[in-house]
ZAMARGU-4260 file (C-alpha; in steps of 0.2 Angstrom, whole numbers, plus 5000, padded with zeros to 4 digits):
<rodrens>
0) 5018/5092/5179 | 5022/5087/5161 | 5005/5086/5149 | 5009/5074/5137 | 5007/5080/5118
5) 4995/5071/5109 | 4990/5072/5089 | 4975/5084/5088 | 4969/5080/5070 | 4970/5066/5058
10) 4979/5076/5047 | 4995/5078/5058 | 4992/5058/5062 | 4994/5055/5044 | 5011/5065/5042
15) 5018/5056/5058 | 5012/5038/5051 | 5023/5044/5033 | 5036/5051/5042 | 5040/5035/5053
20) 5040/5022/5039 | 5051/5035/5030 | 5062/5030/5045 | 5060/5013/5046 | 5076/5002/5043
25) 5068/4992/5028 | 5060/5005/5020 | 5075/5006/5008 | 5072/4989/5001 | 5055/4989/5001
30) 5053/5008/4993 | 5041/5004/4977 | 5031/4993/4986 | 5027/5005/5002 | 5023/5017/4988
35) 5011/5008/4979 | 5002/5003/4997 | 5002/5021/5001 | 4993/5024/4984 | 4981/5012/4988
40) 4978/5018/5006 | 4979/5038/5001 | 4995/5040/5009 | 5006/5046/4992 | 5002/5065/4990
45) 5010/5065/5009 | 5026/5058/5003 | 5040/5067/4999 | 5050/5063/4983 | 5064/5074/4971
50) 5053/5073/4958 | 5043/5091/4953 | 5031/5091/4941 | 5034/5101/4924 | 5027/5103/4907
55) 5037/5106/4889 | 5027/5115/4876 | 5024/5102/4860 | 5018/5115/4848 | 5034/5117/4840
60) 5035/5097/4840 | 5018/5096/4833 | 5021/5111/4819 | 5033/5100/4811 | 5020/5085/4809
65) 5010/5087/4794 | 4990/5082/4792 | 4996/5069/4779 | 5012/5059/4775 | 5015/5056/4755
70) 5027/5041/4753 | 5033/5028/4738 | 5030/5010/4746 | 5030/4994/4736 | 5011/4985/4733
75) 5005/4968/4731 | 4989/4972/4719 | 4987/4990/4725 | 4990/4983/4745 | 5005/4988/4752
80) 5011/4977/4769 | 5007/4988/4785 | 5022/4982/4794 | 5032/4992/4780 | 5019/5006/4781
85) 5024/5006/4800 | 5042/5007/4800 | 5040/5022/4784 | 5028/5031/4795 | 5041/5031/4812
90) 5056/5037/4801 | 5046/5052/4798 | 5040/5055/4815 | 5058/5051/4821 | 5063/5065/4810
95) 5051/5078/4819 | 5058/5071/4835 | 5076/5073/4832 | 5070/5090/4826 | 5062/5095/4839
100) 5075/5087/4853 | 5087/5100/4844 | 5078/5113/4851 | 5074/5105/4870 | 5095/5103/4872
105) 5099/5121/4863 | 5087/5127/4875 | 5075/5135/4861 | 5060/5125/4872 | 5063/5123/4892
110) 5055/5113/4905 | 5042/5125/4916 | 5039/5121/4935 | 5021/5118/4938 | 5014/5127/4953
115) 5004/5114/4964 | 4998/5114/4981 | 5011/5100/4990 | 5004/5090/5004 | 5020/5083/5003
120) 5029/5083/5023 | 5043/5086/5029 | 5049/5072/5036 | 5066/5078/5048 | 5052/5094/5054
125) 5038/5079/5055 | 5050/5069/5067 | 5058/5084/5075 | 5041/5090/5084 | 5032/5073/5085
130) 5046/5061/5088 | 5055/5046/5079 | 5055/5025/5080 | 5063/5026/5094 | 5050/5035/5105
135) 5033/5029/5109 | 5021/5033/5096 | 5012/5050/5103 | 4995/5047/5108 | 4978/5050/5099
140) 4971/5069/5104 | 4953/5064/5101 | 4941/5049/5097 | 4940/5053/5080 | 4959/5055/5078
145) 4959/5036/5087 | 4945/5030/5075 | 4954/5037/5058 | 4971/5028/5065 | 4962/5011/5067
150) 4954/5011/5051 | 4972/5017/5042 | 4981/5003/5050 | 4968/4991/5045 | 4966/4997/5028
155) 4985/4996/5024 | 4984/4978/5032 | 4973/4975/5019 | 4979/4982/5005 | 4995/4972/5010
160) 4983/4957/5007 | 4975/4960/4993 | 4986/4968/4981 | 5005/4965/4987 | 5001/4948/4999
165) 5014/4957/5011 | 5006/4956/5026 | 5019/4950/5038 | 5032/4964/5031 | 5018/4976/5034
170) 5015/4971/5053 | 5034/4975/5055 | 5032/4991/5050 | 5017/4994/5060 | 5024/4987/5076
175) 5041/4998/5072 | 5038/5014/5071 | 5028/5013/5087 | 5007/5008/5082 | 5008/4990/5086
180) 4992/4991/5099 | 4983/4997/5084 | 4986/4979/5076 | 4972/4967/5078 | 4971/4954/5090
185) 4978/4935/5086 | 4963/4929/5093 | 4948/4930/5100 | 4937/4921/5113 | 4920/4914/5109
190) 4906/4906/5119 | 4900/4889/5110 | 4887/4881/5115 | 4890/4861/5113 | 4875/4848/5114
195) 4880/4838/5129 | 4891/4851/5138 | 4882/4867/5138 | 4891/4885/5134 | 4910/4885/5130
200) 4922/4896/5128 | 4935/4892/5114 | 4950/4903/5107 | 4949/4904/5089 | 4963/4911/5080
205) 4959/4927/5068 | 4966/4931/5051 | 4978/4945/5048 | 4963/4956/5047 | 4956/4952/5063
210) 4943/4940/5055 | 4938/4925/5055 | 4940/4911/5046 | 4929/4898/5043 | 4941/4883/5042
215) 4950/4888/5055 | 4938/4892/5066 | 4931/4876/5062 | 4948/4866/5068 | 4945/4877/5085
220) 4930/4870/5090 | 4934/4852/5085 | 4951/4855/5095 | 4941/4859/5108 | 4929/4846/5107
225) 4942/4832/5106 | 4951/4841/5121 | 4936/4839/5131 | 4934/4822/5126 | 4951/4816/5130
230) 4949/4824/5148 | 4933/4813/5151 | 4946/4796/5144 | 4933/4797/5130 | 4946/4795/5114
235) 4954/4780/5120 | 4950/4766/5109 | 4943/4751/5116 | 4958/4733/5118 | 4948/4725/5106
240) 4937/4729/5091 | 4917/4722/5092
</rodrens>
């Protein structure tokens, strides 16, 4: 008998989640806003990019600034205009920066790697044990890893709302790459109880969060209502008015 693999900890959930959208078909065109939702949902550190970090020693750029700058300008009673003090000051600071750039491209001063600790995955070794969009999304090894999956796709729907209004995009990639019953419900069924007709149970549609909404949940009930009242011939006016 086959055992099913199933992701032990939220961590490896979190690498499979970053590793399938990196595989989803519209990733491409949507790059800088997936990466600003990741930000926002604490995805980023997961995601892998060409950029390294490094640092560049300024001292030598810094030793040709002095304390002071000592300059001719023309003055207006003792005042000279501070959009000429401007343009004075950055020739001499663009001095020190050509300077200094002479040294960065005769390789005088280099670029060092900074050593960090990279959650950063790897996302053809990611996909190569766990799977790709085109197999079912592996099953949740625990209740806690379940839990932190339900609150991850609800918080990137969210972010989606507040901050890039992308929602619809954001349920394309959710369904794609395989966590579409992790989506919240269209609707939901509620018991009303209506003066006349006792408890009811109406549909009401939900947001995008899985909320509800006043106003529409409003219309649901007065559907409702009018439904009802159009089964008992209620809605149909009178031939004549009083």
């Amino acid at each position: 008998m086959t055992i099913e693999k199933t992701v032990p900890t939220i961590e490896t959930d979190k690498q499979i989640i970053v590793a399938r959208t990196f595989r989803w078909r519209h990733y491409g065109s949507n790059e800088s806003r997936v990466q600003r939702l990741f930000d926002g949902v604490g995805l980023r550190e997961y995601m892998p990019s060409r950029e390294l970090p490094f640092t560049v020693d300024l001292s030598r750029f810094l030793e040709r600034l002095p304390q002071q700058a000592e300059f001719k300008l023309y003055a207006v009673d003792g005042i000279p205009n501070r959009y000429e003090v401007g343009e004075t000051v950055e020739r001499q600071l663009n001095s020190a920066v050509r300077e200094y750039m002479g040294l960065v491209y005769g390789g005088d001063v280099v670029a060092e790697a900074v050593e960090r600790e990279s959650r950063a995955i790897d996302v053809d070794a990611v996909l190569a044990e766990w799977g790709g969009i085109d197999t079912p999304y592996p099953k949740a090894g625990s209740t806690e890893v379940d839990s932190s999956r339900r609150a991850l796709v609800r918080s990137i729907l969210k972010a989606g709302v507040e901050q890039l209004d992308y929602c619809r995009d954001l349920e394309a990639a959710i369904r794609a790459i395989g966590l579409s019953e992790y989506l919240p419900p269209a609707t939901a069924d509620v018991t009303v109880d209506i003066p006349g007709w006792g408890p009811n149970t109406i549909t009401a549609p939900l947001t995008r969060l899985g909320e509800f909404d006043g106003a529409r949940y409003r219309s649901a009930v007065l559907d409702f209502i009018a439904t009802k009242l159009g089964e008992q011939n209620l809605l149909t006016p009178p031939k004549t008015a009083a």
